[in-house]
C-alpha positions as CSV (number, residue, x, y, z in Angstrom):
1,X,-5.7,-5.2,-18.9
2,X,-4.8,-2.5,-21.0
3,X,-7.3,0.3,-20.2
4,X,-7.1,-0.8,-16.4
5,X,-3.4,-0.4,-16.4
6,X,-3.6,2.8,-17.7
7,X,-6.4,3.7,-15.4
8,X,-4.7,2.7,-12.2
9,X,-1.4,4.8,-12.9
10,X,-2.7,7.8,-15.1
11,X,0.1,7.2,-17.7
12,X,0.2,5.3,-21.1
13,X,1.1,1.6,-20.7
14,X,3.9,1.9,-23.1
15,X,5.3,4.3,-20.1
16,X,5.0,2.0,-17.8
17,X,7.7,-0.9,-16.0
18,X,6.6,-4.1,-17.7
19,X,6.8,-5.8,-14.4
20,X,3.2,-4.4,-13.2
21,X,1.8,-6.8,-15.3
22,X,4.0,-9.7,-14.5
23,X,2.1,-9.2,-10.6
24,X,-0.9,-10.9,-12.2
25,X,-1.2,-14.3,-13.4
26,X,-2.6,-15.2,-16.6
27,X,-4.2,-18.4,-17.2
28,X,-5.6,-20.7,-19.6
29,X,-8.1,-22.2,-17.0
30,X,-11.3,-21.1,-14.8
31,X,-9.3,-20.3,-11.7
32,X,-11.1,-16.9,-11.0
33,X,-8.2,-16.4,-8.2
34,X,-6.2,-13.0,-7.7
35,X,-2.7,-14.9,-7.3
36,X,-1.6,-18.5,-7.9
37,X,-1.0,-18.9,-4.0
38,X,-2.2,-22.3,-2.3
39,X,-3.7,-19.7,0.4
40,X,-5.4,-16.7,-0.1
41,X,-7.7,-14.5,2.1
42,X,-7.2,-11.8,5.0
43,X,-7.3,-12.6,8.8
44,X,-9.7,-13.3,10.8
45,X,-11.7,-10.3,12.3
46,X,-9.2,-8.4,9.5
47,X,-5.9,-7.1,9.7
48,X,-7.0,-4.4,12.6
49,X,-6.8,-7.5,15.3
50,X,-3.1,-8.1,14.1
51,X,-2.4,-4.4,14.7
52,X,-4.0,-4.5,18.2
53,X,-1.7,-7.3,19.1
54,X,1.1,-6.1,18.1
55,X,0.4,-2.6,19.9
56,X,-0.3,-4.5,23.2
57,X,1.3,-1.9,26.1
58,X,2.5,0.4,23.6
59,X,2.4,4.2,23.7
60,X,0.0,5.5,20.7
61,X,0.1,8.5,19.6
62,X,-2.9,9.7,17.6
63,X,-2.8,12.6,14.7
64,X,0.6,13.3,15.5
65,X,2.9,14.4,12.2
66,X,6.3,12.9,12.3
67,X,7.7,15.8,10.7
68,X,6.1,18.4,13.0
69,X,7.5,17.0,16.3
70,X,10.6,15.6,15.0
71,X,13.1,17.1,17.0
72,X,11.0,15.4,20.4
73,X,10.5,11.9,18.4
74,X,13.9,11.4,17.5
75,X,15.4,12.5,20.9
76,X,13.2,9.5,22.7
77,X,13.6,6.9,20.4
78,X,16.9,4.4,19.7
79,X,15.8,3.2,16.8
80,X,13.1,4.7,14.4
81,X,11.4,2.1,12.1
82,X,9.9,4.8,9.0
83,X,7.6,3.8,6.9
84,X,6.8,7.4,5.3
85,X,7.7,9.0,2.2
86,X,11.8,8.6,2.1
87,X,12.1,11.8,-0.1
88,X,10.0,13.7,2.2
89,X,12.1,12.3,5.0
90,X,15.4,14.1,3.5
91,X,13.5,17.1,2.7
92,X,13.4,16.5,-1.1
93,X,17.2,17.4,-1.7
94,X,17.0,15.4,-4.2
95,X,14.1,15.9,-5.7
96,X,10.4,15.0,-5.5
97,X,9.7,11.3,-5.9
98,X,6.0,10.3,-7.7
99,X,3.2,8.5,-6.2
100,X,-0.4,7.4,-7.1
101,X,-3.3,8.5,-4.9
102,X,-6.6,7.4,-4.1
103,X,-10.4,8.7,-3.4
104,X,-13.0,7.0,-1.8
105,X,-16.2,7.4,-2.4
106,X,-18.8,5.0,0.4
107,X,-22.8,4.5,-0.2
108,X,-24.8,2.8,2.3
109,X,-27.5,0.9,0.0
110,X,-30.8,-0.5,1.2
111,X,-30.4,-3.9,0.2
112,X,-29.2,-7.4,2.3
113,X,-26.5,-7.7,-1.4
114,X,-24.8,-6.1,-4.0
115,X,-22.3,-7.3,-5.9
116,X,-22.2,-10.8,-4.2
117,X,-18.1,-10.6,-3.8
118,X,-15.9,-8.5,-1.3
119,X,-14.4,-6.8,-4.2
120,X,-15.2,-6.1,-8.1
121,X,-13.0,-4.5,-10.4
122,X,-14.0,-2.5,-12.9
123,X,-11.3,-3.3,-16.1
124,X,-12.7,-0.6,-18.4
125,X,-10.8,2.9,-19.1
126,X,-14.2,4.6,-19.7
127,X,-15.5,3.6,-15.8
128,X,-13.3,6.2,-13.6
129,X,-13.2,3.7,-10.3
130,X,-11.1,0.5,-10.5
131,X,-13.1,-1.4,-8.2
132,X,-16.4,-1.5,-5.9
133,X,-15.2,-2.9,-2.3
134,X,-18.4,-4.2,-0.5
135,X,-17.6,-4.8,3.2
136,X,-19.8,-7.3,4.5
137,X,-18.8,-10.1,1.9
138,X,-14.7,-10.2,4.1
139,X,-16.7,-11.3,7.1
140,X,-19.4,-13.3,5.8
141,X,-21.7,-10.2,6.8
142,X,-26.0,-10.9,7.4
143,X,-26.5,-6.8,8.0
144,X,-29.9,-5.9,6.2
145,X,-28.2,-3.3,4.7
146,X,-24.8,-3.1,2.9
147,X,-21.9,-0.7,2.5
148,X,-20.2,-0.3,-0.6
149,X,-17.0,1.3,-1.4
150,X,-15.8,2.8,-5.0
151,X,-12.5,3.5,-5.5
152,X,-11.0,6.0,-7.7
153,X,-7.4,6.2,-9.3
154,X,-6.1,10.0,-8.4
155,X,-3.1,12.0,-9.3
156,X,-0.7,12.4,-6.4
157,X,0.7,16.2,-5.2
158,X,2.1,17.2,-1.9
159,X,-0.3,17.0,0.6
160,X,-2.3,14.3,-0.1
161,X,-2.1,10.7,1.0
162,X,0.2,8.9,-1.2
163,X,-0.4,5.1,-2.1
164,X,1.7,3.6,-4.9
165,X,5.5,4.3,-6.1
166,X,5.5,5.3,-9.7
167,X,8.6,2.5,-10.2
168,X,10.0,4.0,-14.1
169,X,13.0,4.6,-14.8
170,X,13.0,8.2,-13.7
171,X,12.3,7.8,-10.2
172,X,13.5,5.0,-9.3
173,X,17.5,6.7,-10.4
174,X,15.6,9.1,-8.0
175,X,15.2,6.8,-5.7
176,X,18.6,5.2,-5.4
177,X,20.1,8.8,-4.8
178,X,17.7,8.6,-1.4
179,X,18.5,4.8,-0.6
180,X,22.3,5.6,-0.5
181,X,21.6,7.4,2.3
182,X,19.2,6.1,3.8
183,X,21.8,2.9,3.9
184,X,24.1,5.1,6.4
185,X,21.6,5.6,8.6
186,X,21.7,3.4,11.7
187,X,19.3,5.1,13.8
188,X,16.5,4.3,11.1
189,X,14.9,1.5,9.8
190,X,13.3,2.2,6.1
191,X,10.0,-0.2,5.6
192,X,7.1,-0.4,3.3
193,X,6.0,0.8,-0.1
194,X,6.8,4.4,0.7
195,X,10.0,4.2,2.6
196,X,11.4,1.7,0.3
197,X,9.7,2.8,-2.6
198,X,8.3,0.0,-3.9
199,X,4.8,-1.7,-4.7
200,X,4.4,-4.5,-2.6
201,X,1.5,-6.4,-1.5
202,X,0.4,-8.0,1.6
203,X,2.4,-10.8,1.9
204,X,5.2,-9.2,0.6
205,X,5.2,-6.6,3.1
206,X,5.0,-9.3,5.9
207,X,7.7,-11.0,4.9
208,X,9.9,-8.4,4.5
209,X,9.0,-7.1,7.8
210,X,10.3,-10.5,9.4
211,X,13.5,-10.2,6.9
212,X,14.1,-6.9,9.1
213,X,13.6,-8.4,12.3
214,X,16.0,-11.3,11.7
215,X,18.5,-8.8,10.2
216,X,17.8,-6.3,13.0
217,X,18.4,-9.0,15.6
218,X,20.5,-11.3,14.0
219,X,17.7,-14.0,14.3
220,X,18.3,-17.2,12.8
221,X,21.1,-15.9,10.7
């Protein structure tokens, strides 16, 4: 736990919010599950269909930065629901916000199986990726061949993609500076790790996203 920890976040685990490890269970059984859910697993056809649904008749725009054609975006739209980086959003007035990024690294192997499991992590501070993702295993996958994934912990800076809120202390009084006015906003809607600055998983996400409708619409309250 220790050396993954440490891995995953580049920092001592003594540095860290104690509630990254409250996220995973532990267990005095042979339950081999990530969570204690009754159900777990992704959607069928994985979570691209859901995204295709829900972009049914909608206007796309492709490789199109926010930031760049901001004046245009916001002059078209009544409501704006971001889900980038809130500091970046207020130009860092306050200051500069921490994140953890990724790199991938993707190998096509000739053989039918490789690790037998969708995903594999790698615990150990010594190994530098935190997991080996192999794609055919989501989707029950009979390719002769099989793609694998490794994923590697990397230091975030400005300009590259950011995944994971670095929740300490520090930023997070950071954090508050930017969510006080974010609050007066009522043109915006704030969602998602970055925007709300804070690590969420899937179903967290989800539900939080229907918290916002029902909120936004006064649904069922």
């Amino acid at each position: 736990m220790k050396g993954y920890t440490e891995k995953q976040w580049g920092k001592k685990a003594t540095e860290l919010p104690s509630f990254i490890i409250k996220r995973l269970p532990v267990r005095l059984t042979f339950d081999n599950n990530y969570f204690n859910d009754k159900y777990q697993g992704i959607p069928v056809g994985g979570y691209n269909k859901i995204i295709e649904k829900m972009l049914e008749n909608v206007e796309v725009r492709l490789n199109t930065n926010f930031f760049e054609n901001r004046e245009e975006l916001e002059s078209i739209a009544d409501k704006i629901v971001f889900t980038g980086m809130i500091d970046e959003f207020y130009n860092y007035k306050f200051g500069t916000l921490e994140y953890r990024s990724l790199r991938f690294e993707h190998e096509v192997l000739e053989e039918e199986n490789h690790q037998g499991n969708a995903v594999v992590n790698y615990t150990e501070y010594e190994i530098p990726y935190t997991r080996i993702i192999e794609h055919k295993h989501f989707e029950y996958g009979t390719q002769p061949k099989t793609v694998i994934t490794r994923e590697y912990p990397a230091t975030w800076n400005k300009g590259d993609e950011p995944y994971y809120p670095i929740n300490n202390d520090e930023n997070n009084e950071l954090y508050a500076k930017y969510k006080e006015l974010a609050d007066k906003e009522e043109k915006v809607i704030f969602g998602g790790r970055l925007a709300q600055y804070k690590y969420y998983d899937m179903h967290h996400v989800i539900e939080q996203a229907l918290n916002c409708v029902k909120e936004e619409f006064k649904y069922g309250i």
